[in-house]
Backbone as CSV, one residue per row, in Angstrom:
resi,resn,N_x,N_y,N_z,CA_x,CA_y,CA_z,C_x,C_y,C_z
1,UNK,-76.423,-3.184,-38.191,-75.761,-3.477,-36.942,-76.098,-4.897,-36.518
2,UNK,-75.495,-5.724,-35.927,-75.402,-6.843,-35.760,-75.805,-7.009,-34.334
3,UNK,-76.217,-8.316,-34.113,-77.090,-8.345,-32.329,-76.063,-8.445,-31.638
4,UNK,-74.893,-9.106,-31.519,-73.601,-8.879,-30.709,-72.911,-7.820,-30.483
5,UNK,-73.373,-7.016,-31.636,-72.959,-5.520,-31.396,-73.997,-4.694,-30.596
6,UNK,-75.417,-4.950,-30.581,-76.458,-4.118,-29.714,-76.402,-4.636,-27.804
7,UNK,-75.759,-5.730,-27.996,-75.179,-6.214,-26.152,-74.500,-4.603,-25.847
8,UNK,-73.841,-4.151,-26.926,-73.123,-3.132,-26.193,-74.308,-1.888,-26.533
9,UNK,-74.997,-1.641,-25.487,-75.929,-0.330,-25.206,-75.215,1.065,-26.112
10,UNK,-76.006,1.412,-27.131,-75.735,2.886,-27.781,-76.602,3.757,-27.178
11,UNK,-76.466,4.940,-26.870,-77.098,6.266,-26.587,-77.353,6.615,-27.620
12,UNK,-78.858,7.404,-28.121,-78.727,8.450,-29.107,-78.722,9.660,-28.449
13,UNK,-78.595,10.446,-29.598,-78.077,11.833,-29.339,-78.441,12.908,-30.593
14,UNK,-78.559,12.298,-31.302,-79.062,13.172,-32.460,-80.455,13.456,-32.199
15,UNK,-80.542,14.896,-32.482,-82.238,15.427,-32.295,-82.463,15.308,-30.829
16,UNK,-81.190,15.594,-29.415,-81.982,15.965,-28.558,-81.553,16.799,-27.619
17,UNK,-82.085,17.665,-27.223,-81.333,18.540,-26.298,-81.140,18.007,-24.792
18,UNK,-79.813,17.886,-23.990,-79.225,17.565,-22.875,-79.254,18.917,-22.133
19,UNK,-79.638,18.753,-20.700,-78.994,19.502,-19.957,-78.563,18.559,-18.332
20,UNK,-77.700,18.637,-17.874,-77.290,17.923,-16.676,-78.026,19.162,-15.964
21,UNK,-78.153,18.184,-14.647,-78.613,19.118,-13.566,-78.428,18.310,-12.066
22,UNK,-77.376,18.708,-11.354,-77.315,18.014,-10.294,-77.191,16.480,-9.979
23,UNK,-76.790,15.691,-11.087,-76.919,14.827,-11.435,-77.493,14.254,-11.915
24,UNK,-78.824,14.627,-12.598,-79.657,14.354,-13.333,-79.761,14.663,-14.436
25,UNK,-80.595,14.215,-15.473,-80.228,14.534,-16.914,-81.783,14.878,-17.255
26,UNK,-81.757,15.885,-17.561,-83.031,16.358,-18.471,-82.713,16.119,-20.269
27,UNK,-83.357,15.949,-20.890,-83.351,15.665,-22.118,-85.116,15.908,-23.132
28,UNK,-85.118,16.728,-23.847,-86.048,17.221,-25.042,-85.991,16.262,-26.219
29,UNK,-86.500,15.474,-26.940,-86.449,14.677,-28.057,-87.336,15.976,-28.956
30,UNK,-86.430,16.519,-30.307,-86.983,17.527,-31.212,-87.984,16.726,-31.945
31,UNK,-87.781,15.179,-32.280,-88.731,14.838,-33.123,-89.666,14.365,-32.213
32,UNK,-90.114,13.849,-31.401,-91.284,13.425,-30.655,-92.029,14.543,-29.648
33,UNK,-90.910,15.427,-29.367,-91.534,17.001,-28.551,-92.100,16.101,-27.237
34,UNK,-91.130,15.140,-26.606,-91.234,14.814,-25.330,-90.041,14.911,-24.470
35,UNK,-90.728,15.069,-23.344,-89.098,15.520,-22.513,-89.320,14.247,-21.235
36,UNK,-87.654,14.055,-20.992,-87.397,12.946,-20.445,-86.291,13.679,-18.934
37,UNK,-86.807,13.067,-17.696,-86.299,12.853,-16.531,-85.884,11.933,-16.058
38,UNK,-83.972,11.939,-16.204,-83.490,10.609,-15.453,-82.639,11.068,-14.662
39,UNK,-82.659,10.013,-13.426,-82.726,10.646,-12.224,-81.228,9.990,-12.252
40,UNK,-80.283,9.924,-10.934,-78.461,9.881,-11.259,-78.074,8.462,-11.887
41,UNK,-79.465,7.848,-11.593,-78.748,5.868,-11.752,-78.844,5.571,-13.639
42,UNK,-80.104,6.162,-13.869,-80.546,6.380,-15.274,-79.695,7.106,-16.277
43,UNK,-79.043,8.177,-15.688,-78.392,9.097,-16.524,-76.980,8.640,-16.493
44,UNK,-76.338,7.543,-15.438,-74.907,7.256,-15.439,-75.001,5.939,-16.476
45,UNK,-76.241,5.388,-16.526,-76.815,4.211,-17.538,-76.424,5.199,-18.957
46,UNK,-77.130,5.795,-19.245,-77.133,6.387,-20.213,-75.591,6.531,-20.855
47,UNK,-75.370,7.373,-19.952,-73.710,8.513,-19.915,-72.968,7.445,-20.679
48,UNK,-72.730,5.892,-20.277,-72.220,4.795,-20.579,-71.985,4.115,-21.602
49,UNK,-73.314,4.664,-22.009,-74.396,3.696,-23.224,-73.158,4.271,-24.286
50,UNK,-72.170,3.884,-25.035,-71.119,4.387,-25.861,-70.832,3.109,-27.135
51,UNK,-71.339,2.129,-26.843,-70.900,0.806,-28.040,-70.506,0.516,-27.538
52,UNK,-69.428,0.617,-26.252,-68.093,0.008,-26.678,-67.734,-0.797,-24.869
53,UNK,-69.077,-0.847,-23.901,-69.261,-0.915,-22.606,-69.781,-2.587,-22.421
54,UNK,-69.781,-3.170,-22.073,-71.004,-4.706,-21.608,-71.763,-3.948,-20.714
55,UNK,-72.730,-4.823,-20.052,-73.625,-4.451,-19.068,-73.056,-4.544,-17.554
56,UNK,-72.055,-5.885,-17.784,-71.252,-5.965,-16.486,-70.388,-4.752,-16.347
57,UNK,-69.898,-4.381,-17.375,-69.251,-3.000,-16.824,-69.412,-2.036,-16.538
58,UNK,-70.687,-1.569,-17.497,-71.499,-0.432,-16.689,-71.630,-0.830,-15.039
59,UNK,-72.444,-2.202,-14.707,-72.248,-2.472,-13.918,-71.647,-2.551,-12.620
60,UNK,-70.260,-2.122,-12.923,-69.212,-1.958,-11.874,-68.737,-0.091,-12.002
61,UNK,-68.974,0.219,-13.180,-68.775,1.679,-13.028,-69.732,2.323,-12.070
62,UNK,-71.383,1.713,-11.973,-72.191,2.274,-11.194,-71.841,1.891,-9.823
63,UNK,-71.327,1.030,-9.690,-70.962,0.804,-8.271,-70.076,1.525,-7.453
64,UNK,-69.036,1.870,-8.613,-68.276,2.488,-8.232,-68.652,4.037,-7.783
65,UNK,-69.270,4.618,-8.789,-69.658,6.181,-9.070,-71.105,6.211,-7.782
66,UNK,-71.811,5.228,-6.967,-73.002,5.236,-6.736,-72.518,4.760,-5.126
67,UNK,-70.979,4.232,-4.923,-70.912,3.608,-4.029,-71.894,2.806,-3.098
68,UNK,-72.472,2.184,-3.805,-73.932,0.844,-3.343,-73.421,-0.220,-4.413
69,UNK,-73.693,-1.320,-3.929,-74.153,-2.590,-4.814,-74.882,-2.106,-5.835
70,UNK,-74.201,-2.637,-6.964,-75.528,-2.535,-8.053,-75.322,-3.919,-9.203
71,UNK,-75.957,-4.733,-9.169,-75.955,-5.443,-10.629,-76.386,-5.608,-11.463
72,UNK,-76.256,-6.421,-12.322,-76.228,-6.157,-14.100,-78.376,-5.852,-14.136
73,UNK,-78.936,-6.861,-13.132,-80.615,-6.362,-13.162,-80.929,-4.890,-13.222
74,UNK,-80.169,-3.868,-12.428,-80.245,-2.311,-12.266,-80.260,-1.344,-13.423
75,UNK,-78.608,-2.053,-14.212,-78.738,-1.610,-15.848,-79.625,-1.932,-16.614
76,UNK,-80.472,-3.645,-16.566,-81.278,-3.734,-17.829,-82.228,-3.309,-17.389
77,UNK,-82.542,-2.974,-16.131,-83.785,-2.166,-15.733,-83.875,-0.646,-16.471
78,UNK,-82.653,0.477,-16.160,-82.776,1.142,-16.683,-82.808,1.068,-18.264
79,UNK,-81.561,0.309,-18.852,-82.037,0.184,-20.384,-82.668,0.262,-20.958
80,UNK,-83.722,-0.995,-20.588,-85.195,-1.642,-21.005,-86.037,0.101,-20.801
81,UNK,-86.219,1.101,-19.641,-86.295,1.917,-19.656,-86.115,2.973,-20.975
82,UNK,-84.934,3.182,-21.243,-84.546,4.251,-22.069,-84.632,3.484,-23.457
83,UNK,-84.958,2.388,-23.637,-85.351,1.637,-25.142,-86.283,2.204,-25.238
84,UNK,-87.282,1.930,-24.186,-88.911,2.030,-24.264,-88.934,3.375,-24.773
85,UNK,-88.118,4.418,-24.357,-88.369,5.941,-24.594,-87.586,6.165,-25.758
86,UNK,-86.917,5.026,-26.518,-86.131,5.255,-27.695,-84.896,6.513,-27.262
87,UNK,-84.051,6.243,-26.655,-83.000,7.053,-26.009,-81.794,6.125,-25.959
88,UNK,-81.845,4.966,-26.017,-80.743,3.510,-26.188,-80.958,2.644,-27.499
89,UNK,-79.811,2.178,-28.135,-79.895,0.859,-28.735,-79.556,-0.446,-27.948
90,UNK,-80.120,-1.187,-27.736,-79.404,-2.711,-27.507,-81.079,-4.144,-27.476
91,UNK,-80.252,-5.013,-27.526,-81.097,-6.278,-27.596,-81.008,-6.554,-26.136
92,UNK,-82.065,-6.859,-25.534,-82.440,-7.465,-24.750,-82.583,-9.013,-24.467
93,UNK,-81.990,-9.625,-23.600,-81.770,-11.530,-23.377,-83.638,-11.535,-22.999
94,UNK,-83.547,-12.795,-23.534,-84.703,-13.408,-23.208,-85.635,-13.063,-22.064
95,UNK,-84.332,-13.893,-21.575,-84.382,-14.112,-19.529,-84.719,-12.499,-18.985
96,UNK,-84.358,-11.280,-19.588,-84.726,-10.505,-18.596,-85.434,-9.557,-19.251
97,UNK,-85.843,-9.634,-20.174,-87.613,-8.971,-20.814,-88.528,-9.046,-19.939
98,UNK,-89.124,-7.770,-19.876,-90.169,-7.552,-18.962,-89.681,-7.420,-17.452
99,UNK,-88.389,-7.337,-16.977,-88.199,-7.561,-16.058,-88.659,-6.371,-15.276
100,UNK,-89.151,-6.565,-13.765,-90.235,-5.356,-13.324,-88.831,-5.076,-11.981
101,UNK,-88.912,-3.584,-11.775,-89.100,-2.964,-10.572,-89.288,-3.985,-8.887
102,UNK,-90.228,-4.678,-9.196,-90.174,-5.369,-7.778,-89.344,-6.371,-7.754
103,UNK,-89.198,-7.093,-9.052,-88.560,-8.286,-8.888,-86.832,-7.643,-8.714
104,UNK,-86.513,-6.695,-9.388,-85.171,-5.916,-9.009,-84.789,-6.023,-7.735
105,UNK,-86.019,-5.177,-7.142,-85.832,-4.698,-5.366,-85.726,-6.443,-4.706
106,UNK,-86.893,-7.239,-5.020,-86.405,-8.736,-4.390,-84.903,-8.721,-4.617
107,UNK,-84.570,-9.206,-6.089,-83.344,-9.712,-5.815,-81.807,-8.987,-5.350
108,UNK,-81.968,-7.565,-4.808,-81.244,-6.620,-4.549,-81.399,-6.352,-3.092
109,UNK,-82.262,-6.264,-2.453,-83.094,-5.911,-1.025,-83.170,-5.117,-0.996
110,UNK,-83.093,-4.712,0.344,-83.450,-3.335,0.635,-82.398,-2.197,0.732
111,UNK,-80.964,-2.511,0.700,-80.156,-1.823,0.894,-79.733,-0.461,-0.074
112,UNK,-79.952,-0.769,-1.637,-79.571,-0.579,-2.691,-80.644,0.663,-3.416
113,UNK,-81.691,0.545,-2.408,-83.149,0.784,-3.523,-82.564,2.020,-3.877
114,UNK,-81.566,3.018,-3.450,-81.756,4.416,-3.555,-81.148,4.330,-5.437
115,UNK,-80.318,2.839,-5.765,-79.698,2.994,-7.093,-80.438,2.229,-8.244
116,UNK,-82.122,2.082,-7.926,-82.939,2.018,-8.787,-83.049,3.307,-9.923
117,UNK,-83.308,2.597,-11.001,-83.348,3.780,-12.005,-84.833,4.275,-12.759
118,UNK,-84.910,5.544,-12.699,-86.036,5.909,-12.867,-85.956,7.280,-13.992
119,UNK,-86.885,7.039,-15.168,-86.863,7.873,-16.253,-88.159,8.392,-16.512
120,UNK,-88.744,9.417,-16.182,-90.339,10.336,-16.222,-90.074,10.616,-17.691
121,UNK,-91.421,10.531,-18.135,-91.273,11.409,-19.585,-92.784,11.874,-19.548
122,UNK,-92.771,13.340,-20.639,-93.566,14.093,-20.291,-94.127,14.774,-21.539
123,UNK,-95.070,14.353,-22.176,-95.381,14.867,-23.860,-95.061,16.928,-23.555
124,UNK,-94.363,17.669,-24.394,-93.995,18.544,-24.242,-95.060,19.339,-25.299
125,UNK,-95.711,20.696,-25.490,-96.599,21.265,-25.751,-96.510,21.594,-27.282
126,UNK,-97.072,21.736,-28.469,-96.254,22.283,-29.879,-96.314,23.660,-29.308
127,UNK,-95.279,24.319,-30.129,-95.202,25.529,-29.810,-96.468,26.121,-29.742
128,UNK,-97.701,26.156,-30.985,-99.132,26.716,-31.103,-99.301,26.769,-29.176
129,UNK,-99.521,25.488,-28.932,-100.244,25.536,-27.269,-99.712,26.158,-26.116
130,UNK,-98.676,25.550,-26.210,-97.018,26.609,-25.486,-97.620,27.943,-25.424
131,UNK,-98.155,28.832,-26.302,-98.091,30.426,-26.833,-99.487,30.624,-26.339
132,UNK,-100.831,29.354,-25.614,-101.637,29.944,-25.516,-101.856,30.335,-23.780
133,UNK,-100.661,30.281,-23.411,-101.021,30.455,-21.941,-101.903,31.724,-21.821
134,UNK,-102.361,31.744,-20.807,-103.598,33.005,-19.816,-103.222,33.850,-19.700
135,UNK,-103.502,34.725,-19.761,-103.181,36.513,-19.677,-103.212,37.035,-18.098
136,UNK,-101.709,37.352,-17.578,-102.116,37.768,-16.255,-102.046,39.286,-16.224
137,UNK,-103.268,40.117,-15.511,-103.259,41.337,-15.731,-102.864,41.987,-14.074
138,UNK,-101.820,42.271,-14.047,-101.099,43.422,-13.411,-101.354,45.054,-13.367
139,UNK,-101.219,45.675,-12.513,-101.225,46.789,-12.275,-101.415,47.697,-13.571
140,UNK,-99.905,47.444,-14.299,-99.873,47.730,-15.883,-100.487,47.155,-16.842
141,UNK,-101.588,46.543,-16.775,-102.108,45.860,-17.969,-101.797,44.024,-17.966
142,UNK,-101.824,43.864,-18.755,-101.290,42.775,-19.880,-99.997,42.512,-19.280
143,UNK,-99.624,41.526,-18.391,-98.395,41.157,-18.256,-97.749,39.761,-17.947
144,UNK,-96.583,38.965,-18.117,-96.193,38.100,-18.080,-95.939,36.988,-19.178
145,UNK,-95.724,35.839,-19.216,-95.569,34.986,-20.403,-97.491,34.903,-20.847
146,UNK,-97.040,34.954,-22.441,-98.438,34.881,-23.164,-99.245,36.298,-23.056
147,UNK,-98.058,37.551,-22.787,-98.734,38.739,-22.905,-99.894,39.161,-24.175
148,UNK,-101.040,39.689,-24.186,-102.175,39.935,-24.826,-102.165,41.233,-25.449
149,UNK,-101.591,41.729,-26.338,-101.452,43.049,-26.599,-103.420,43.848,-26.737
150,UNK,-104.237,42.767,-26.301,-105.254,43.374,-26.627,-106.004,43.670,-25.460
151,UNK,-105.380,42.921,-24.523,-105.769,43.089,-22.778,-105.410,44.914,-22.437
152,UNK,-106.229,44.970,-21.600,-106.334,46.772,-21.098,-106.478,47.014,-19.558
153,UNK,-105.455,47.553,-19.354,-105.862,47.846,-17.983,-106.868,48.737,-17.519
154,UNK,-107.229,48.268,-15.843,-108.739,49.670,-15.836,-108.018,51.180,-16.176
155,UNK,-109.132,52.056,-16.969,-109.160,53.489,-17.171,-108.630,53.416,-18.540
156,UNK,-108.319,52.288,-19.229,-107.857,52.414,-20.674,-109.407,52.218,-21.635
157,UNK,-108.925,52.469,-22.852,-110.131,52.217,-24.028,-110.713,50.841,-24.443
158,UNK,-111.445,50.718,-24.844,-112.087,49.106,-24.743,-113.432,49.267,-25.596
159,UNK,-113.193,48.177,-26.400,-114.325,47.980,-27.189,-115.400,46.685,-26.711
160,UNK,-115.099,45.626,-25.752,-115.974,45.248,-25.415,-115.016,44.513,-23.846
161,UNK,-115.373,43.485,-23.402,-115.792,43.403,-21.761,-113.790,42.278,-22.131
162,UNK,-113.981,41.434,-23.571,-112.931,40.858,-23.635,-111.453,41.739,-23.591
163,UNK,-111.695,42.763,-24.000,-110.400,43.577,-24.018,-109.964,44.061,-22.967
164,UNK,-110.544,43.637,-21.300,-110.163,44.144,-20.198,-110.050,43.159,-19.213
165,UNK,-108.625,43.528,-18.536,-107.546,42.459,-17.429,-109.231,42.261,-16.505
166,UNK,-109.982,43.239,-16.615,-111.099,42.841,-15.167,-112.189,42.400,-15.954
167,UNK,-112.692,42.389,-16.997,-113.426,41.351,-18.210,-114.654,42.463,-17.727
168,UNK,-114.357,43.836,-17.334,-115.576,45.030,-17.580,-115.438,45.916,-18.467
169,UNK,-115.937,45.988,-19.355,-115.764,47.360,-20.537,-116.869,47.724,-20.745
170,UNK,-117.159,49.174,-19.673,-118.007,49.880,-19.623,-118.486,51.272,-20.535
171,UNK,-119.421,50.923,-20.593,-119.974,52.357,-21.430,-119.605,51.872,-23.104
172,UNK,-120.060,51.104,-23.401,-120.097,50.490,-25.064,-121.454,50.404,-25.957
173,UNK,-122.452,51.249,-25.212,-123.908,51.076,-25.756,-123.334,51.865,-26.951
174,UNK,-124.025,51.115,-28.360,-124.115,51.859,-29.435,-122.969,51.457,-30.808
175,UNK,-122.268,50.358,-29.614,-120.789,50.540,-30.336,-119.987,51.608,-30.530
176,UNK,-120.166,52.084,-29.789,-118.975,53.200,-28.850,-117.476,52.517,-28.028
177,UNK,-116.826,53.419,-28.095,-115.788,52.590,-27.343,-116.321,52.750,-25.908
178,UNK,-115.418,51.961,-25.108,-115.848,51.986,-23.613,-114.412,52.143,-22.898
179,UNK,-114.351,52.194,-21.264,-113.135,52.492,-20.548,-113.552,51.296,-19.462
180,UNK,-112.334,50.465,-19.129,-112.259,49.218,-18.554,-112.548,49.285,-17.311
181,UNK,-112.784,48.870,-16.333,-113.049,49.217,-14.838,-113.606,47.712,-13.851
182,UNK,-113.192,48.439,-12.765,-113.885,47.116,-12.226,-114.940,46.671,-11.940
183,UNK,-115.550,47.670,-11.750,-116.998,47.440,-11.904,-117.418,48.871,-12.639
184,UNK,-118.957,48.470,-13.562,-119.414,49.584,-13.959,-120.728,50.219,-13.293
């Protein structure tokens, strides 16, 4: 791909799961197992990002869709953004590398700030860790996400103090089984 061709912002899309939400875009990357929050200014950046857009035009689409001022600083703000998170292709001008957040709001004021763009990302768990959530013990035992098929509710059988929602497993002298309770 050629650098006159990366002026025009690409989205990827392969390997990641989208969901809109209220105007916002949640997004899962399968190969990095990080998840990304962009909030309406970020995600209409994105939405855009097609090859085939300049920055001035995104530019005026956000203005339009955002009804606020917005210029071309707002897009390479977000861009520079969604590069960093590898979610865009494009080259970046000299002149506006590194360009920060405050210097945006200077040259924008105060009117606009609500069409600053902002993208959270959030390392997402491997499945292994995901699966080790805490055992919440309910009435019935063992219940909720990360159920324990080895958790026991009180008055059930129990071989030691770990196999019970109240961490008592009484009456085990001998290596005997025991019955769970809350106190023994």
């Amino acid at each position: 791909m050629k650098i006159k061709e990366l002026n025009k912002p690409i989205s990827r899309t392969d390997n990641l799961v989208m969901q809109e939400l209220d105007g916002e875009m949640l997004i899962y990357d399968l190969k990095t197992h990080k998840a990304y929050s962009l909030n309406h200014t970020s995600n209409l950046v994105y939405q855009y990002c097609n090859g085939e857009k300049e920055i001035s035009e995104i530019s005026l689409i956000l203005q339009k869709e955002l009804n606020k001022p917005v210029n071309d600083e707002v897009v390479w703000l977000a861009l520079e953004g969604l590069e960093k998170e590898g979610l865009v292709r494009f080259e970046v001008p000299e002149n506006l590398k590194n360009l920060n957040r405050r210097e945006v709001i200077k040259r924008m004021g105060l009117s606009s700030i609500v069409a600053l763009p902002l993208i959270v990302s959030v390392v997402a768990p491997t499945a292994a860790y995901a699966s080790s959530v805490g055992v919440a013990c309910g009435p019935g035992g063992a219940v909720g996400i990360g159920n324990d098929p080895n958790k026991t509710q009180n008055g059930g059988s129990c071989r030691g103090n770990g196999n019970c929602c109240s961490n008592n497993c009484c009456g085990t002298a001998g290596g005997s089984s025991g019955i769970c309770r809350d106190v023994c």
